[in-house]
C-alpha positions as CSV (number, residue, x, y, z in Angstrom):
1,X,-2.3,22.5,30.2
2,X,0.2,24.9,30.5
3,X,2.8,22.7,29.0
4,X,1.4,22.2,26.0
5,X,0.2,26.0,25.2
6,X,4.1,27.0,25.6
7,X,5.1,24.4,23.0
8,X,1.7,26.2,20.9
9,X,3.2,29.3,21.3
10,X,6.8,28.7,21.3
11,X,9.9,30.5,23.6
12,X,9.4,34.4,24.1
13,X,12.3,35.5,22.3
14,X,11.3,33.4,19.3
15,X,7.4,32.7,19.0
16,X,6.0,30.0,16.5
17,X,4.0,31.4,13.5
18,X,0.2,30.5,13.7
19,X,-1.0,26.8,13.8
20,X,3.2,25.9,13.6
21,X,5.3,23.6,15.8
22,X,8.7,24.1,16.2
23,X,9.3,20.5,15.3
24,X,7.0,17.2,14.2
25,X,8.7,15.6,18.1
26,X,6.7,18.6,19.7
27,X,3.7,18.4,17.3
28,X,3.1,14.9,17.8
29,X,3.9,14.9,21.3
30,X,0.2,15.8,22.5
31,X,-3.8,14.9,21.2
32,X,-4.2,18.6,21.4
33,X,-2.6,19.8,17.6
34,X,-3.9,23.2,16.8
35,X,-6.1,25.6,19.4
36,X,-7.8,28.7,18.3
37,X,-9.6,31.1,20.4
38,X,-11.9,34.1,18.3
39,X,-13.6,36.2,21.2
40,X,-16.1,33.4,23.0
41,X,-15.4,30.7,20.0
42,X,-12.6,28.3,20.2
43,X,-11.4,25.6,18.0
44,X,-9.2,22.7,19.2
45,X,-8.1,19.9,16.8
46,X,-7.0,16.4,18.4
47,X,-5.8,13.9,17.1
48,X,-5.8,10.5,18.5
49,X,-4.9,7.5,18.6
50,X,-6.7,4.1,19.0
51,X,-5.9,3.4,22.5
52,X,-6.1,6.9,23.4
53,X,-9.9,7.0,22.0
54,X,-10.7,3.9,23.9
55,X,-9.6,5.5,27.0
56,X,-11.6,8.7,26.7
57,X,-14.5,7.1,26.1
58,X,-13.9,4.1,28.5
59,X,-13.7,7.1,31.1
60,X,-16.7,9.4,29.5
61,X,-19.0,6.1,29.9
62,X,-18.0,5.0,33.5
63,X,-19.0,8.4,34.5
64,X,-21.7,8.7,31.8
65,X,-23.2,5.3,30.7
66,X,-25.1,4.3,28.1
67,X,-27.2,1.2,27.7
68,X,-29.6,2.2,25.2
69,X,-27.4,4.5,22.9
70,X,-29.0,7.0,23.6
71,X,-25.7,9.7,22.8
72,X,-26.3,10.1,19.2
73,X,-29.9,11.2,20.0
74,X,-29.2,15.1,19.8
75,X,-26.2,14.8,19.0
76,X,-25.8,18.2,16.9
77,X,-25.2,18.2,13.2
78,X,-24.8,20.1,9.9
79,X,-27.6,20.3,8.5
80,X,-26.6,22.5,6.1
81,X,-24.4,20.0,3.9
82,X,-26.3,17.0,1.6
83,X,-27.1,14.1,3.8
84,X,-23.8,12.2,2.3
85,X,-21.9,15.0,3.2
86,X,-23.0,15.3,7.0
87,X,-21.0,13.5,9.8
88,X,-22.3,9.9,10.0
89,X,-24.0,9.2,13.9
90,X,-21.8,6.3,14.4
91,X,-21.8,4.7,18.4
92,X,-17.9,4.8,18.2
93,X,-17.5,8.5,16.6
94,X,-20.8,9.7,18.6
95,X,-19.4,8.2,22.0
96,X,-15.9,10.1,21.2
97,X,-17.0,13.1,20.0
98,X,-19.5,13.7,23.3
99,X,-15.9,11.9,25.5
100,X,-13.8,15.3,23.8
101,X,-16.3,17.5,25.1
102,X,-17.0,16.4,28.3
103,X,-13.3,16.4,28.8
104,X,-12.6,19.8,27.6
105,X,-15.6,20.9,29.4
106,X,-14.6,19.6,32.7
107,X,-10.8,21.2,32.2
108,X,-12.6,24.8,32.2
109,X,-12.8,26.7,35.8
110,X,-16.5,27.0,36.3
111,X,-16.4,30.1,38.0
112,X,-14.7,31.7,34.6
113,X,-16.5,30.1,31.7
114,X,-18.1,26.8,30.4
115,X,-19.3,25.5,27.1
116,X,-22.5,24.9,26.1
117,X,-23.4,21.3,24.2
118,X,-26.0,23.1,22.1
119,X,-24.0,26.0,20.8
120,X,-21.1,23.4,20.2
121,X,-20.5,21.0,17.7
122,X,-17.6,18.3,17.7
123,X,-16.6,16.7,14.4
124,X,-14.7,13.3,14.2
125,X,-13.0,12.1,11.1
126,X,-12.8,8.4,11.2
127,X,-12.8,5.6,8.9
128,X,-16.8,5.8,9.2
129,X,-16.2,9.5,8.5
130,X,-14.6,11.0,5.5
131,X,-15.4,14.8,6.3
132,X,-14.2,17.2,8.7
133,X,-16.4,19.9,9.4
134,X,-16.3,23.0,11.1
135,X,-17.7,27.0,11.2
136,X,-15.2,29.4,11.3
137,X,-15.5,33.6,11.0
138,X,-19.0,33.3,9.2
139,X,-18.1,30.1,7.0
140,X,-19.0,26.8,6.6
141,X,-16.0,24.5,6.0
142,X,-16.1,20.8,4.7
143,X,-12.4,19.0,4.3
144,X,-12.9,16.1,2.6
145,X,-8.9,14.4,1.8
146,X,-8.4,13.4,-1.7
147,X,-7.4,9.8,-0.4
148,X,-11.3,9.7,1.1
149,X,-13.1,10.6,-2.3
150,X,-14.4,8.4,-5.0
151,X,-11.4,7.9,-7.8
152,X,-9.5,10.5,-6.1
153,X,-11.2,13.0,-8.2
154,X,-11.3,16.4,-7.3
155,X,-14.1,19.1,-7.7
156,X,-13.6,22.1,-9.7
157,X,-15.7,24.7,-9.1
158,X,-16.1,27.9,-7.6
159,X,-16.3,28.3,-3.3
160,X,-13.9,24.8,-3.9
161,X,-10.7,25.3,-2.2
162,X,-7.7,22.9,-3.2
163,X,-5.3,22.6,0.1
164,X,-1.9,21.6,-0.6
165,X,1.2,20.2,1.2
166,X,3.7,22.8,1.3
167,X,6.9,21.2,1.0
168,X,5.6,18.9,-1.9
169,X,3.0,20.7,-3.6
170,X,0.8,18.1,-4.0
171,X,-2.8,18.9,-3.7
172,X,-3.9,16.5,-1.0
173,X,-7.7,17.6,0.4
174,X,-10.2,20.5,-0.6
175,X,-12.3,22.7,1.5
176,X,-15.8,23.2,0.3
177,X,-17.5,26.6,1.6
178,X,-20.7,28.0,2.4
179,X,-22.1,30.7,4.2
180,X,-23.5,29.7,8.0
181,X,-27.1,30.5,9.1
182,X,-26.0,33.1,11.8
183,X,-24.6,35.7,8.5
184,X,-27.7,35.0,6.8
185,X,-29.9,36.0,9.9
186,X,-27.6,38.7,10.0
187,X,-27.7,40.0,6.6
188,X,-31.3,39.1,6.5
189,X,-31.6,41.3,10.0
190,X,-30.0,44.4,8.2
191,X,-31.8,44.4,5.1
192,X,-35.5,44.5,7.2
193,X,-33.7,47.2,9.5
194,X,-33.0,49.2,5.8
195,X,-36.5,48.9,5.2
196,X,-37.6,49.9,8.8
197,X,-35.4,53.1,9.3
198,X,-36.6,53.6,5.6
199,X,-39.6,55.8,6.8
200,X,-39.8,59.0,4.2
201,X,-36.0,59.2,3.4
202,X,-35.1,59.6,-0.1
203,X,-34.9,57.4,-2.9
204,X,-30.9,57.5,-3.2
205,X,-30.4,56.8,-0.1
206,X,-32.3,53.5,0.6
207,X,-30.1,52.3,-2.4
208,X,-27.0,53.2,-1.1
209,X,-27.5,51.6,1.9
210,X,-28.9,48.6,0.1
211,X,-25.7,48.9,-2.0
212,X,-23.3,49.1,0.7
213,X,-24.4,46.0,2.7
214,X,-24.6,44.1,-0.4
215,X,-21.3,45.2,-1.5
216,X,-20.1,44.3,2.1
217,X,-21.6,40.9,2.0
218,X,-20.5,40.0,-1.7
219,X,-16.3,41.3,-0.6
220,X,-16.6,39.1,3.0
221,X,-17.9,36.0,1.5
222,X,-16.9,36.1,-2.4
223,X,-17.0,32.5,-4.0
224,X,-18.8,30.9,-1.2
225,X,-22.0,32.8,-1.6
226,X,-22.4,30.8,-4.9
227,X,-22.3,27.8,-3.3
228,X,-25.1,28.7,-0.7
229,X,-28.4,28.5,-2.4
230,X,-30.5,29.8,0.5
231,X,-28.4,33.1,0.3
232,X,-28.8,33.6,-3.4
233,X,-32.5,33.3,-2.8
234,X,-32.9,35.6,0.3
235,X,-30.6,38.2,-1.7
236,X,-33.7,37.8,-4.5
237,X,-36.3,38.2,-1.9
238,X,-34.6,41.7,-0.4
239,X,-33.3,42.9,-3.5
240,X,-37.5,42.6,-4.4
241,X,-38.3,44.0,-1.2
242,X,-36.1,47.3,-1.6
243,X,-37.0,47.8,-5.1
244,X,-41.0,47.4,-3.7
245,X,-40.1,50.1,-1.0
246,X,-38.4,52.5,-3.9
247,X,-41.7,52.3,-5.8
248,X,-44.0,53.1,-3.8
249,X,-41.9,56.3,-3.0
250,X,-41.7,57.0,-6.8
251,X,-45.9,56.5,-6.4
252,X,-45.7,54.1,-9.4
253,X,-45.0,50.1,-9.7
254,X,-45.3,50.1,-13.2
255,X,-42.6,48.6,-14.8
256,X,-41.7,50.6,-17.9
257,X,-41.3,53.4,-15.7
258,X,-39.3,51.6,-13.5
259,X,-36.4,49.8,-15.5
260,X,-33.6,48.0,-13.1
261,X,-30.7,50.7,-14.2
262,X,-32.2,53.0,-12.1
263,X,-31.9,50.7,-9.3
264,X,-28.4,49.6,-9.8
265,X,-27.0,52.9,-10.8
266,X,-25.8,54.5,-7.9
């Protein structure tokens, strides 16, 4: 409530800095740890504890129940990461993670806005569950806590982000990234509207525009388009696609005539 967003934001005179406390007391004084509102998308991280999980749930199922467990049938998930890397459909981490929204759902005045269960996903991290996952701005995000992984090894490689704890600079979890389905619609979206609005124009300027989306794409999402294998091929099947549409302007498909300089050279 409104309590707890002024200990979010902090007095007037001196506001917190973003996703800050003023102290741990305040911090820990609430589930509710970090909120974040982008437009219509919001992201709230709770954290609970064991009793306080019980309760929610003991009060989702009275109002809610359950014989059959029937909650973790389409119960949303990300499909996107290896099956080991998904959240695991446990009753308890199901049961909570359907609780969190009915309660946050409920808290919203109807007659402003509401949440919808299919557009929504709500990750738990549990003993069950090693990985935290989330879509932010475009990007798929996987925390996974070096305490959780096998050895404690850490993965180097590109779209790999290493998180560390400020005050002892000791790497403690890393982010893995990928790019979500929505910016690869979208991309995919502009690249067939290129091609569309492509009509007699010139040769130059199909390129160009080619060019600048790319170039767009390849600055927003930098390392973690490597890491997202469906994107590297749809960026093959367009790139194929506008240098098919060029062609045909230039009347000739044969390749000799056709190296790829002329394509990339702007």
């Amino acid at each position: 409530g409104l309590q707890r967003a002024s200990e979010m934001a902090g007095p007037p005179q001196m506001p917190n800095d973003f996703l800050t406390f003023q102290d741990i007391n305040t911090e820990a004084a609430h589930p509710i740890r970090l909120f974040c509102r982008y437009i219509d998308r919001v992201h709230i991280f709770f954290r609970f504890t064991a009793e306080e999980a019980r309760d929610l749930i003991q009060r989702y199922l009275t109002e809610h129940p359950d014989p059959n467990n029937e909650n973790i049938v389409g119960y949303n998930n990300k499909k996107c990461w290896p099956r080991d890397a998904r959240m695991r459909l446990m009753k308890h981490d199901v049961n909570l993670g359907r609780a969190v929204f009915w309660d946050i759902k409920n808290r919203l005045p109807r007659s402003t806005t509401t949440i919808q269960w299919e557009n929504s996903f709500v990750s738990v991290y549990s003993k069950d569950n090693p990985n935290l996952l989330f879509n932010m701005s475009g990007f798929e995000c996987r925390i996974l806590p070096k305490c959780r992984t096998t050895h404690e090894e850490f993965t180097h490689r590109d779209g790999v982000w290493n998180l560390q704890n400020e005050v002892t600079k000791e790497r403690t979890a890393q982010c893995f990234l990928r790019v979500d389905d929505e910016s690869l619609q979208r991309f995919h979206n502009r690249v067939r509207q290129i091609l569309m609005a492509s009509g007699s124009t010139t040769f130059t300027k199909i390129v160009n525009k080619w060019n600048t989306a790319l170039i767009g794409l390849m600055t927003y999402f930098r390392e973690a388009v490597v890491n997202t294998q469906e994107l590297l091929d749809l960026l093959v099947k367009c790139e194929n696609k506008i240098q098919t549409r060029i062609k045909i302007g230039l009347n000739s498909k044969m390749p000799s005539r056709f190296p790829p300089v002329v394509f990339y050279t702007p």
